[in-house]
BAFI-3210 file (N, C-alpha, C; in Angstrom, 3 decimals, decimal comma, padded with zeros to 6 digits):
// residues 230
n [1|2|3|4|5|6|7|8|9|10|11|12|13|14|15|16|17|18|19|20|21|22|23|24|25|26|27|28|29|30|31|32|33|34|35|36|37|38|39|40|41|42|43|44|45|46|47|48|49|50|51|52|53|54|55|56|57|58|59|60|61|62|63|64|65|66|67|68|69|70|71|72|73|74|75|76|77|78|79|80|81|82|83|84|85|86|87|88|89|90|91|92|93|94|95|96|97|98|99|100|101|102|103|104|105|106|107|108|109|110|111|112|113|114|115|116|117|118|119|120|121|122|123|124|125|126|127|128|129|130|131|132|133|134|135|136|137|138|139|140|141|142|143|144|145|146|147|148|149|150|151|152|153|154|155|156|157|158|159|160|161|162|163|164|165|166|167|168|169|170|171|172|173|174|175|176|177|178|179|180|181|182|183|184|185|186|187|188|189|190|191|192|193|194|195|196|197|198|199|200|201|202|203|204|205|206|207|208|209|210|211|212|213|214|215|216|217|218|219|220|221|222|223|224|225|226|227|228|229|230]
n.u [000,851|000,992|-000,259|-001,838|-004,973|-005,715|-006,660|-009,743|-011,994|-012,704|-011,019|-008,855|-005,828|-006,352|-009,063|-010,440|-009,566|-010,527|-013,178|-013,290|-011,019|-008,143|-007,578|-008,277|-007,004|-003,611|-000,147|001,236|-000,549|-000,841|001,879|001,764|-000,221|001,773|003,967|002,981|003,132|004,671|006,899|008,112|006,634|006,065|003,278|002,708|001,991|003,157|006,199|006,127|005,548|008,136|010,270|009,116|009,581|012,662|013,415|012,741|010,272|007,972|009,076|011,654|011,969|011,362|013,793|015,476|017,702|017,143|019,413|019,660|017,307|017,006|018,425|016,890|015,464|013,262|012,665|013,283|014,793|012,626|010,313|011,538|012,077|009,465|008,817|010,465|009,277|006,869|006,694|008,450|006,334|004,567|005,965|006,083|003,216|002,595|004,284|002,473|-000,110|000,822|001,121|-000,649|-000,898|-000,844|002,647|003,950|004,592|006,338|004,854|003,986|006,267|007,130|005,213|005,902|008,876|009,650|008,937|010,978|013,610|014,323|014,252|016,941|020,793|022,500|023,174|020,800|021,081|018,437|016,925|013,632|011,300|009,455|006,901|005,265|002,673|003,186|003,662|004,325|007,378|009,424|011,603|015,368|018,236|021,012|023,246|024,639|025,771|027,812|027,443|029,668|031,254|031,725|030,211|027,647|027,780|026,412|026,322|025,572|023,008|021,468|021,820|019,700|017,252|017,405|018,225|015,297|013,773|012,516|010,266|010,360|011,873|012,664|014,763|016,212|016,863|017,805|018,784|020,708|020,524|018,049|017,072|016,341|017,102|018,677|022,291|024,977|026,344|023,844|022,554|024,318|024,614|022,234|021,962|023,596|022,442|019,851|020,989|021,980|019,600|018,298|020,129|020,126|017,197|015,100|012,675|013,511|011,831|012,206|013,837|014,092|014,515|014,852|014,068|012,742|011,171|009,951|009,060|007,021|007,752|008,502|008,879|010,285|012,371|011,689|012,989|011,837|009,233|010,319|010,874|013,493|013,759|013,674]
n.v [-001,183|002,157|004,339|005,713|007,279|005,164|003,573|002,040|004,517|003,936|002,571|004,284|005,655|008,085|008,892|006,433|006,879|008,713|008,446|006,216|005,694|006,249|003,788|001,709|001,575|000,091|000,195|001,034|002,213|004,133|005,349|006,126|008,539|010,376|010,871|011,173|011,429|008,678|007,007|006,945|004,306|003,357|003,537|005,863|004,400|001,858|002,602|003,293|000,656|-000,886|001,217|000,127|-002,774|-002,398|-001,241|-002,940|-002,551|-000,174|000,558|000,519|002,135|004,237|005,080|006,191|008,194|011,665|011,914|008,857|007,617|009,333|007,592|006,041|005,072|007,275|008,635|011,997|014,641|016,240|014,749|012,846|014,229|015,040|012,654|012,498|014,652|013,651|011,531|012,649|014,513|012,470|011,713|013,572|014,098|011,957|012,372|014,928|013,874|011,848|013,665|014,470|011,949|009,950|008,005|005,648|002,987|000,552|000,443|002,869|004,511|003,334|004,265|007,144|007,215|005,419|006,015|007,768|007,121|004,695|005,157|006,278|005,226|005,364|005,051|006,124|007,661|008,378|010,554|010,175|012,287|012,595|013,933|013,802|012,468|011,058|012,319|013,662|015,484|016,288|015,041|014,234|014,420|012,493|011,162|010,753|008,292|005,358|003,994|004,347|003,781|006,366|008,165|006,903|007,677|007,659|010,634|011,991|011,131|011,608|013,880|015,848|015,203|016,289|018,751|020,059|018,952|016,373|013,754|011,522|008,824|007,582|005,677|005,637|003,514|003,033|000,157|000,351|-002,174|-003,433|-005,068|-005,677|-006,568|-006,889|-006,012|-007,313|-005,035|-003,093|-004,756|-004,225|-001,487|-000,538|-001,654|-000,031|002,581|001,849|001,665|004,273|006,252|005,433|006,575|009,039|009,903|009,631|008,113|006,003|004,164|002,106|000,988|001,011|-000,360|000,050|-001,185|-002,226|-003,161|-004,913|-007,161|-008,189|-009,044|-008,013|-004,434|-003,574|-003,733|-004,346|-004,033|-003,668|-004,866|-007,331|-008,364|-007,086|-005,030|-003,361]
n.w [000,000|-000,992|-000,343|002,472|001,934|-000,405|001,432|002,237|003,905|006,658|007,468|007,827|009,831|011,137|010,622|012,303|014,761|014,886|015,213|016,908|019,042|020,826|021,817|019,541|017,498|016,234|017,300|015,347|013,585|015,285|015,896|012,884|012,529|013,673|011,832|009,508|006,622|004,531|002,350|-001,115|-002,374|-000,186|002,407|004,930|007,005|006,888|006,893|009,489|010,624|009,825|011,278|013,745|013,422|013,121|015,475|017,181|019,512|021,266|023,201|022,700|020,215|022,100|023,181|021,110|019,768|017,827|015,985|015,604|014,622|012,275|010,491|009,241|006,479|005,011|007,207|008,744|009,716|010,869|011,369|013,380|015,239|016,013|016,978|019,003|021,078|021,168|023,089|024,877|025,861|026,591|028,735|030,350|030,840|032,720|034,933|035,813|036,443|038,460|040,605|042,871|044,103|046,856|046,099|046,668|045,553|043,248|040,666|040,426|040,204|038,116|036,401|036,988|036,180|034,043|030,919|030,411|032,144|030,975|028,490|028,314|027,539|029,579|032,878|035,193|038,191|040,540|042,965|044,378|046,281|049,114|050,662|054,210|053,754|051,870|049,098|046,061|045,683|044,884|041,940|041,815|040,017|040,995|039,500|036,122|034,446|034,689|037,455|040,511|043,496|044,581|043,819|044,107|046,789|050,259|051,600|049,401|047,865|050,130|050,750|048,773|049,607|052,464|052,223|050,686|052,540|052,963|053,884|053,082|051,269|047,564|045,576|042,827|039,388|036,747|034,249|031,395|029,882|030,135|031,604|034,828|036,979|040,307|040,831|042,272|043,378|043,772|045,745|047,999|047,894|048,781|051,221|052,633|052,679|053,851|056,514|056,883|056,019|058,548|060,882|060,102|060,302|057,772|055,702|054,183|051,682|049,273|046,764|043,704|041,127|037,367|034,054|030,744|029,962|027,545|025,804|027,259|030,038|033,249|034,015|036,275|039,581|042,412|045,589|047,813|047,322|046,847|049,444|050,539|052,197|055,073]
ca.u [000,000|001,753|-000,510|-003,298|-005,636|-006,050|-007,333|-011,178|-012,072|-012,909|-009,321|-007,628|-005,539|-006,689|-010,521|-010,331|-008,963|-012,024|-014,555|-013,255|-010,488|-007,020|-007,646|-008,917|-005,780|-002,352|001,541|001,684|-001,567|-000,722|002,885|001,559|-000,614|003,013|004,767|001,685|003,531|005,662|007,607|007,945|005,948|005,206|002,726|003,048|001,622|004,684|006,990|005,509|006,049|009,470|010,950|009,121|010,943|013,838|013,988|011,950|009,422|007,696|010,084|013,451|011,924|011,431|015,280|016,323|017,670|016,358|019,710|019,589|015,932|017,509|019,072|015,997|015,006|011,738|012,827|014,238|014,764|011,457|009,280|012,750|011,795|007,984|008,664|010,762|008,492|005,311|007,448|008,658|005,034|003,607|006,398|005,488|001,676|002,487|004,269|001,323|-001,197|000,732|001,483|-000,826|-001,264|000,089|003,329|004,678|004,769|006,846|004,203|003,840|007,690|007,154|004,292|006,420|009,743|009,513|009,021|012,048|014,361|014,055|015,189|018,777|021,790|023,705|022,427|020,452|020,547|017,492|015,774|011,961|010,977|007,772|006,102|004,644|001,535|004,146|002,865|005,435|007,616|010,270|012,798|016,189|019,217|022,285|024,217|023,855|026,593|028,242|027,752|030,822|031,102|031,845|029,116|026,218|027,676|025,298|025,530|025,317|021,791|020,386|021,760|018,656|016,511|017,669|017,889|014,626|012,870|011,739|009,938|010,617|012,393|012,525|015,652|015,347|018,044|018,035|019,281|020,269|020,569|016,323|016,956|015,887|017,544|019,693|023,703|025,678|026,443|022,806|022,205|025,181|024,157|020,595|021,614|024,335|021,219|018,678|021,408|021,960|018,327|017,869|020,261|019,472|015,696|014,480|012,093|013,988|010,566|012,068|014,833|013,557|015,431|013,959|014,481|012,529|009,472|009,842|008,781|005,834|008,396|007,724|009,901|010,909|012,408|011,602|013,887|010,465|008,748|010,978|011,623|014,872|014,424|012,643]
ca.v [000,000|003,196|005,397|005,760|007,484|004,033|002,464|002,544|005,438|003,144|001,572|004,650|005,633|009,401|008,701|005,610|008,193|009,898|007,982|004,572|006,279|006,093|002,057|001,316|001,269|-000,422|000,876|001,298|003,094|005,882|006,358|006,520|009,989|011,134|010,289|011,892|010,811|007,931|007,617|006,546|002,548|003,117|004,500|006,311|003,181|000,665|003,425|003,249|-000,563|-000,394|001,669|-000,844|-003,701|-002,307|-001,237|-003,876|-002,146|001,362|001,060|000,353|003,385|005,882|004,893|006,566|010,005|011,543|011,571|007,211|007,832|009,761|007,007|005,453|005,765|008,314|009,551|013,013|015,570|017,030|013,800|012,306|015,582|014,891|011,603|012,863|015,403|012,781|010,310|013,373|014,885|011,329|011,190|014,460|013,678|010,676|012,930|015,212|012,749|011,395|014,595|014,255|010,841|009,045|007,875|004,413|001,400|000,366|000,835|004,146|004,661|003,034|005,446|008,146|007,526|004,952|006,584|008,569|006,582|003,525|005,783|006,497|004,521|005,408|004,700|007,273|007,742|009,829|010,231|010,797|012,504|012,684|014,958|013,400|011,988|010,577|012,771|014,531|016,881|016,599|014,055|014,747|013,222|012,056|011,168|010,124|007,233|004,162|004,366|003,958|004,395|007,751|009,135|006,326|007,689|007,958|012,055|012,258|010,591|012,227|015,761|016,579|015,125|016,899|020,260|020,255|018,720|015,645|013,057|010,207|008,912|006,290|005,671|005,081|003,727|002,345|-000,734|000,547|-003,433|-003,852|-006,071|-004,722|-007,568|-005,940|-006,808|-007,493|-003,922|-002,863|-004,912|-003,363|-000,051|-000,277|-001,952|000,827|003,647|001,621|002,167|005,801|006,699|005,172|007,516|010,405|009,977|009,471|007,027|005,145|003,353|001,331|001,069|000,684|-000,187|000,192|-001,937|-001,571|-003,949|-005,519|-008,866|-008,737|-009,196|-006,803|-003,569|-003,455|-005,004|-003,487|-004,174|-003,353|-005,726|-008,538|-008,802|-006,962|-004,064|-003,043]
ca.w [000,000|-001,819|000,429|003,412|000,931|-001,014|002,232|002,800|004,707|007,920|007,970|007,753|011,045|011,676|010,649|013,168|016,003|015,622|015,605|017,633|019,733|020,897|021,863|018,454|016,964|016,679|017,204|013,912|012,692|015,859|014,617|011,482|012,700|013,673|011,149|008,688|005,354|004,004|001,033|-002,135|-002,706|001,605|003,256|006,652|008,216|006,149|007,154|010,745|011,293|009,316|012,499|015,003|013,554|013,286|017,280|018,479|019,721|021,166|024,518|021,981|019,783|022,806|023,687|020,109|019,665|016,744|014,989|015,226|013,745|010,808|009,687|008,755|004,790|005,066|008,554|008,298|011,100|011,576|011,564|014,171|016,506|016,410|017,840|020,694|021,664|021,642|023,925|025,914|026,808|027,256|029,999|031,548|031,390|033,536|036,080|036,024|036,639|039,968|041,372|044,240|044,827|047,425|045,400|047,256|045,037|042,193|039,386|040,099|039,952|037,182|035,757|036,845|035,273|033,090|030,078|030,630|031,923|029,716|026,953|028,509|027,462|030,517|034,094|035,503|039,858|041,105|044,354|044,298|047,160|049,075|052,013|055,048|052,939|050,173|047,588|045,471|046,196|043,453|041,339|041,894|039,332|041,407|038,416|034,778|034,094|035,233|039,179|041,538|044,790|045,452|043,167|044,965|048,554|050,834|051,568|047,539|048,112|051,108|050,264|047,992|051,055|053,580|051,665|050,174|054,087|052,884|055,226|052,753|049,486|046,533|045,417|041,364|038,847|035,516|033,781|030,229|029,478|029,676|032,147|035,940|038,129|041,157|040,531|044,039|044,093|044,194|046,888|049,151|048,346|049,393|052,455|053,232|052,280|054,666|057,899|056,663|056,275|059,850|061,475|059,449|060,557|057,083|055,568|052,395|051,086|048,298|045,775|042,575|039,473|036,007|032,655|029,526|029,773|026,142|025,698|028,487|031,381|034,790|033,853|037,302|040,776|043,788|046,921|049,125|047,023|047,055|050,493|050,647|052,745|056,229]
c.u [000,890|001,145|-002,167|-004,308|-006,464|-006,613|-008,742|-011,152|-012,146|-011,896|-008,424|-007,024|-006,336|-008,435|-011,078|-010,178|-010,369|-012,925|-014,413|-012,352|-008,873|-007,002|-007,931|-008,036|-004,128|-001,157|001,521|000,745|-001,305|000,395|002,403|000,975|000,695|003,292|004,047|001,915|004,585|006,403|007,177|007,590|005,896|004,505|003,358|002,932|003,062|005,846|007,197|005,990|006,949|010,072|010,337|009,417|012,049|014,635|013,011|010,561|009,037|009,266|011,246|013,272|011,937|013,241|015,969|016,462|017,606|017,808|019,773|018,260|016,561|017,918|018,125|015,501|013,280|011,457|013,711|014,079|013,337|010,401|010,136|012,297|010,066|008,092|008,594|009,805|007,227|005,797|008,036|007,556|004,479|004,608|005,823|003,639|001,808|002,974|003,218|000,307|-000,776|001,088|000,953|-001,866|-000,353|000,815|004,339|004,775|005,668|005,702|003,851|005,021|007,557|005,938|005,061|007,137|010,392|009,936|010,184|013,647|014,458|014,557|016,361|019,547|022,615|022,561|022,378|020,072|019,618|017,356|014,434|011,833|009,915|007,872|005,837|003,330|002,032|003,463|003,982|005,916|008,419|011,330|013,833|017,690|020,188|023,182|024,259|025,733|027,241|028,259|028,927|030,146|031,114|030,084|027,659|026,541|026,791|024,777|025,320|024,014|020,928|020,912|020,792|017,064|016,814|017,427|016,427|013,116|011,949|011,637|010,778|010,931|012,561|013,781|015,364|016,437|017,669|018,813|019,419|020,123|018,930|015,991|016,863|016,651|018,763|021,652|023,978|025,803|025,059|022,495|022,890|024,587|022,989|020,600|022,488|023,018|020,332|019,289|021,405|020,882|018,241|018,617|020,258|017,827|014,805|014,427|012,421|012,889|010,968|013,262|014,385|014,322|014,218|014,190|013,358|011,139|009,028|009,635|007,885|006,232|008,280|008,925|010,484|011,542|012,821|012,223|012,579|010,070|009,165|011,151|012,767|015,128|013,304|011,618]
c.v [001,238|004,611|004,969|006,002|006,234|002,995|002,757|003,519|004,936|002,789|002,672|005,517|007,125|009,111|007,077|005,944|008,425|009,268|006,918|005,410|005,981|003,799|001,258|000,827|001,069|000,161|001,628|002,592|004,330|006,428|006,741|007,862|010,651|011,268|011,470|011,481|009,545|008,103|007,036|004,604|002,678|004,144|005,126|004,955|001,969|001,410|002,820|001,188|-001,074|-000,105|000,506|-002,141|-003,705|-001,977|-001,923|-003,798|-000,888|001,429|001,250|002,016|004,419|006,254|005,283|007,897|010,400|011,731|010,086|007,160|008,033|008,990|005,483|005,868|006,486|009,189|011,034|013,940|015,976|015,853|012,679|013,325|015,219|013,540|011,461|013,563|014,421|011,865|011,460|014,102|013,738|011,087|012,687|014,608|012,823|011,135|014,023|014,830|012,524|012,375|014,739|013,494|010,299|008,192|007,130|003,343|001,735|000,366|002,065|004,613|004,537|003,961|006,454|008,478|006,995|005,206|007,449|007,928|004,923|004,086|006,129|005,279|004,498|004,999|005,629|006,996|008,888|009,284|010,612|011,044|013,410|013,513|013,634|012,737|011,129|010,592|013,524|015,531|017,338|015,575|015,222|013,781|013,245|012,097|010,617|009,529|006,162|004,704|003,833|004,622|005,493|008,699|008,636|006,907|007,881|009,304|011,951|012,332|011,134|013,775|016,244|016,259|015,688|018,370|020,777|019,531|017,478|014,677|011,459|009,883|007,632|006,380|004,626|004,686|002,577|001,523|-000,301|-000,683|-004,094|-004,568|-005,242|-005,743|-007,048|-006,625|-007,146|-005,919|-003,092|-002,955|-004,067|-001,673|000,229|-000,990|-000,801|002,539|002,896|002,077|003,484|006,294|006,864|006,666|009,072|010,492|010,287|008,396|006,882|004,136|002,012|002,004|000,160|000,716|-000,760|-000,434|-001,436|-001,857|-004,634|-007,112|-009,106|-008,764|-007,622|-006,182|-003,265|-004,099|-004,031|-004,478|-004,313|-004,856|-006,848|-008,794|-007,966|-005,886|-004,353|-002,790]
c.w [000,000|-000,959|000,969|002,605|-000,227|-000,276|002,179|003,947|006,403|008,480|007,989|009,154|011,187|011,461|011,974|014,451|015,905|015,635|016,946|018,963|019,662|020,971|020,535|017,542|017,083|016,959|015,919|013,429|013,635|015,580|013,898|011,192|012,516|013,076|010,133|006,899|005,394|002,619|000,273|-002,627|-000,856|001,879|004,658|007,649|008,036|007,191|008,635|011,430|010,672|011,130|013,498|015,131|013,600|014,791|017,950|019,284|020,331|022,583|023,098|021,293|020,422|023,170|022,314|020,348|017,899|015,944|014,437|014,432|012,278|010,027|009,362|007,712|005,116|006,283|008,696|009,935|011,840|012,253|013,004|015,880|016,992|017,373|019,081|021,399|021,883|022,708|025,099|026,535|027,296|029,024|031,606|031,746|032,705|035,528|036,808|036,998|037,966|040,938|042,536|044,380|045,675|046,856|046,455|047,002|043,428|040,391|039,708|040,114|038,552|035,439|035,394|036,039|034,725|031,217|029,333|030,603|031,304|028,126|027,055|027,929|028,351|031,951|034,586|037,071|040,028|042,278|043,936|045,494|047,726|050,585|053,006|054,317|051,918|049,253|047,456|046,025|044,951|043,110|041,486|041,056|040,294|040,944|037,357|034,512|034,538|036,563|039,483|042,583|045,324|044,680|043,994|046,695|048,956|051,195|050,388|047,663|048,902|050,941|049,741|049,048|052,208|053,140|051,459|051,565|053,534|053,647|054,370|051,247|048,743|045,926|043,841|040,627|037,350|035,089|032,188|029,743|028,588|030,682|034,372|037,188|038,975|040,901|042,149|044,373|044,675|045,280|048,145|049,228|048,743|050,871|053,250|053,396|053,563|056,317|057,843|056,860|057,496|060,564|061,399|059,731|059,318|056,398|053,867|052,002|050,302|047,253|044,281|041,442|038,250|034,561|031,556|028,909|028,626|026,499|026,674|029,637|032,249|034,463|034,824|038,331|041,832|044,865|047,791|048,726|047,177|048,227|051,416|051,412|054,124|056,192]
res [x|x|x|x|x|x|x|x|x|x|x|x|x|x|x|x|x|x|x|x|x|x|x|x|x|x|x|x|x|x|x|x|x|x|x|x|x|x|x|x|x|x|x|x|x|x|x|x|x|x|x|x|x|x|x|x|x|x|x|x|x|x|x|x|x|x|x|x|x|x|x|x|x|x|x|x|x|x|x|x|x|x|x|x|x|x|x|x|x|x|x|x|x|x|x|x|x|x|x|x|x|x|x|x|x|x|x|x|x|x|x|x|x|x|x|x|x|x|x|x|x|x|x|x|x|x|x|x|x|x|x|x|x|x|x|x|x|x|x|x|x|x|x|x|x|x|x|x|x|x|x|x|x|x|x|x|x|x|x|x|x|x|x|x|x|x|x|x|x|x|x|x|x|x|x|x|x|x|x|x|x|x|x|x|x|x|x|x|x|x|x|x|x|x|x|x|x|x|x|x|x|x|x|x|x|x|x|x|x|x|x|x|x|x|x|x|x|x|x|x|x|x|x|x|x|x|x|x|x|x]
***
């Protein structure tokens, strides 16, 4: 199919939007809004599931920067930028949305900053940190690349909690791999963070690391959840 236009009016992605809704249709047919043209013997929609075999799927695609896009035949700068920007408001909708809810389990970590970090290549340390109610107060980065020790120390970590008077914090970190399973060092540092907290008189909730969620598997592994903390 050489172009949308040649589909029946029923099948085609933007007239499907409006009548049926966002659920109505696949990966492909809502790129394919983005996207708005294809090229020459593809439609927008070909085009459209083109890029989602070639990265696997929407997580692998939010994890591109739009010059790795570019180097897709019908992908050019502007339609590379639209992407980011739809993958970068869907992430700040999501922080939106939990801004004041009580914000203490790993799928809402995972709501939060998901979207976000799942698209790094480097490993991203935050804190999330919550009020007395553990409702937002504000994400804070630590440090964006291979952790060591001096960068995971423990003031590093509670410096943006202490400054900013928070009762209690989530300790967040990314797997660029996909894969969310804690290494040995993980573990040490979330047990060196759970004595720290203690005598600092603040409440470390949960250490949450983040992978990529492809293939159906749980994008996360919570320390709380598993067992692994107080």
């Amino acid at each position: 199919m050489s172009s949308i236009q040649e589909l029946p009016s029923q099948e085609r992605p933007r007239e499907k939007l409006a009548s049926l809704g966002t659920a109505a249709l696949s990966d492909s047919e809502l790129l394919a809004i983005l996207l708005r043209t294809g090229v020459r013997g593809q439609s927008a929609i070909d085009l459209a599931r083109q890029i989602l075999v070639r990265f696997g799927s929407l997580g692998g695609l939010c994890r591109c920067t739009p010059q790795e896009l570019c180097g897709v035949r019908g992908m050019g700068p502007a339609k590379a930028l639209q992407l980011a920007a739809a993958f970068g408001l869907a992430s700040r909708v999501a922080r939106e949305n939990l801004a004041r809810q009580r914000l203490d389990t790993p799928e809402q970590i995972w709501e939060l900053l998901g979207a976000d970090m799942r698209a790094l290549h480097k490993e991203s340390l935050r804190v999330v940190l919550l009020d007395t109610k553990f409702q937002l107060l504000r994400v804070e980065e630590i440090s964006l690349g291979s952790l060591n020790e001096s960068i995971a120390h423990p003031r590093e970590i509670f410096r943006p909690a202490l400054l900013h008077a928070a009762y209690a914090l989530i300790l967040v970190h990314n797997h660029p791999s996909g894969d969310p399973s804690p290494s040995n060092a993980d573990h040490a540092l979330t047990r060196r963070l759970s004595e720290g907290a203690q005598i600092l008189q603040l409440r470390l909730l949960d250490h949450v690391i983040l992978g990529s969620g492809d293939n159906g598997r749980q994008p996360w592994f919570s320390f709380r959840q598993a067992g692994l903390m107080a």
